[in-house]
C-alpha positions in Angstrom: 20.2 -44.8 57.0 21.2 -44.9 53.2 21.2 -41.7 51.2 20.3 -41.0 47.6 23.0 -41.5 45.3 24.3 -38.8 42.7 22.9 -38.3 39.2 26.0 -39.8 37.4 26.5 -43.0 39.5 26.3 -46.4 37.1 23.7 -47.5 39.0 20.8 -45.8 37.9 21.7 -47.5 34.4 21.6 -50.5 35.2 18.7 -53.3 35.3 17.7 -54.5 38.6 17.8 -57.5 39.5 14.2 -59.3 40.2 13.7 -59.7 44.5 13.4 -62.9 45.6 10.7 -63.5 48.5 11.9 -67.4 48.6 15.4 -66.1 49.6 15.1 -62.4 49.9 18.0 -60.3 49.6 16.9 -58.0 52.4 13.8 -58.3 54.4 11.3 -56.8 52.6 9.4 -55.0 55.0 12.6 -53.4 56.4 13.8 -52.5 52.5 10.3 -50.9 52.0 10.6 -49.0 55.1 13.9 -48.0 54.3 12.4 -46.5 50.8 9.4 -44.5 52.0 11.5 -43.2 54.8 14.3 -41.4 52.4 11.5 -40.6 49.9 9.9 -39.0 52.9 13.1 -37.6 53.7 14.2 -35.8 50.6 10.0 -34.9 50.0 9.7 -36.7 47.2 6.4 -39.1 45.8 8.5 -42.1 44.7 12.0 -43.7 45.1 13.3 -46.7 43.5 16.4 -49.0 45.8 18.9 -48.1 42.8 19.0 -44.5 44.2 20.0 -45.5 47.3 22.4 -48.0 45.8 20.4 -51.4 46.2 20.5 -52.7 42.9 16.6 -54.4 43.3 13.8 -54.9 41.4 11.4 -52.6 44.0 10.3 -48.8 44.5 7.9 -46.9 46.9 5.0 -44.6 45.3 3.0 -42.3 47.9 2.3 -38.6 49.1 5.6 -38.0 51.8 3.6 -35.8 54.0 1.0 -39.7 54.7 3.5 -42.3 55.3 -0.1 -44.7 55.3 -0.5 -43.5 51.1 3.3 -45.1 50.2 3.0 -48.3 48.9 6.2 -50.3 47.7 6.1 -52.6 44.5 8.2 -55.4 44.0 8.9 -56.9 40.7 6.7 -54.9 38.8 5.8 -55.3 35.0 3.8 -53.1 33.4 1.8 -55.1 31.0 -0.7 -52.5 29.5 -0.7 -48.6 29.0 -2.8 -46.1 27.0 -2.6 -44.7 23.9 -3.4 -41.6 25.1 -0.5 -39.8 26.4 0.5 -36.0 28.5 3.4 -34.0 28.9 4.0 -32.9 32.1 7.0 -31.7 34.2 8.7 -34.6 36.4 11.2 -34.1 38.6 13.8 -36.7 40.3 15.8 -37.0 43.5 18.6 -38.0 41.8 18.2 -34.7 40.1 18.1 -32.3 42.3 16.5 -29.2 40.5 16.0 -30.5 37.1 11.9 -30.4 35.9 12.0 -31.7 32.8 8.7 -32.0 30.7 8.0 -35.8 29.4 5.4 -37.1 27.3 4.0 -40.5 29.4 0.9 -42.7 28.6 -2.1 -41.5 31.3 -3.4 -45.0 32.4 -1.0 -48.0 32.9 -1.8 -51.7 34.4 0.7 -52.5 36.8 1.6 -56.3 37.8 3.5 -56.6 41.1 4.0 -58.3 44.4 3.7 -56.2 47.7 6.1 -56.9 51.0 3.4 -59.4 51.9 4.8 -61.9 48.2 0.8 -61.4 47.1 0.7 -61.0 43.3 -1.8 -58.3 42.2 -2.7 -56.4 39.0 -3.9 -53.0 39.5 -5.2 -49.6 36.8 -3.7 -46.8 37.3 -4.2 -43.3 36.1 -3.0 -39.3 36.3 -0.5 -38.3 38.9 0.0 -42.0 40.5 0.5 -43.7 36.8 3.4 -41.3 36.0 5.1 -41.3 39.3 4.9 -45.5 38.9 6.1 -45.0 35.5 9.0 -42.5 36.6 10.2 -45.5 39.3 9.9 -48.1 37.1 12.1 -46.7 34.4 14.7 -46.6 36.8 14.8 -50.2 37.6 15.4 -50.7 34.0 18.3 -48.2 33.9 16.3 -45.6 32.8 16.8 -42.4 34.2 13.6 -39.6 33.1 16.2 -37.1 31.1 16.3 -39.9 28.3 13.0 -39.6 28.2 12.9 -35.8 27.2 13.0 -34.0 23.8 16.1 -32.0 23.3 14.1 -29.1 23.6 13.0 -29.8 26.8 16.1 -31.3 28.6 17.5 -28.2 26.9 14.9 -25.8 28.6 15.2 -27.4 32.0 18.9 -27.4 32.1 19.1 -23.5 32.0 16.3 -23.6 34.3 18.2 -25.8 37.0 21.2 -23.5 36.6 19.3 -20.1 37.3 17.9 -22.3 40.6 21.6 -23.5 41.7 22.6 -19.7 41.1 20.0 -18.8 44.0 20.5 -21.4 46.4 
């Protein structure tokens, strides 16, 4: 089973490359399985392939404790968001312990092909838009702590360091 790889690996700043269902790279059923089984793992909502080192253009969304709620996107494109936007504290598995608080728009339309190489375009909103959002960053080589205002990163940094110190 492949494991999450560490905060500083070149990987997670790097664009993906798009999968290809005509001649897939990996089996995309298995590659999704793979994904919402180390997201389950780790107790996490969503995990991108660069964080397991599988530099592709897919990530898994879904509540870890209902394996039936994950749902894995392949080459998605976000082609509309809000205006309207939130803070709110986001987390990463990469990142083990860092909360950092990131502004994000609150509804997004998501284009993407599921395991199954259907095409859809779906809304959507709260929680579930900024967890996509979150993933999809990171298969543009985005990681969330680029994202954040030096005040924040700055806030959550001392905050991950009083949590190391007690575990």
């Amino acid at each position: 089973m492949l494991d999450l790889v560490k905060s500083n690996d070149p990987i997670l700043k790097q664009k993906t490359l798009r999968f290809d269902f005509e001649k897939p790279q990996r089996d995309p059923r298995e590659l999704a399985e793979i994904l919402a089984t180390v997201m389950m793992e780790h107790h996490g909502v969503g995990l991108a392939a660069p964080q397991v080192g599988i530099p592709l253009s897919v990530f898994v969304v879904g509540d870890p404790m209902n394996k039936e709620s994950i749902m894995a996107f392949f080459n998605p494109n976000i082609v509309d968001m809000s205006m309207k936007q939130e803070y709110y504290d986001e987390g990463c598995l990469s990142f083990p312990g860092l909360f950092v608080s990131i502004k994000r728009p609150t509804m997004i339309r998501l284009r993407f092909t599921d395991m199954n190489n259907e095409t859809t375009t779906t809304k959507y909103t709260g929680f579930t838009a900024r967890a996509i959002q979150h993933e999809y960053d990171h298969l543009e080589g985005t990681v969330f702590t680029t994202k954040a205002t030096s005040y924040h990163l700055g806030k959550a940094k001392k905050a991950q360091k009083i949590y190391q110190r007690k575990s």
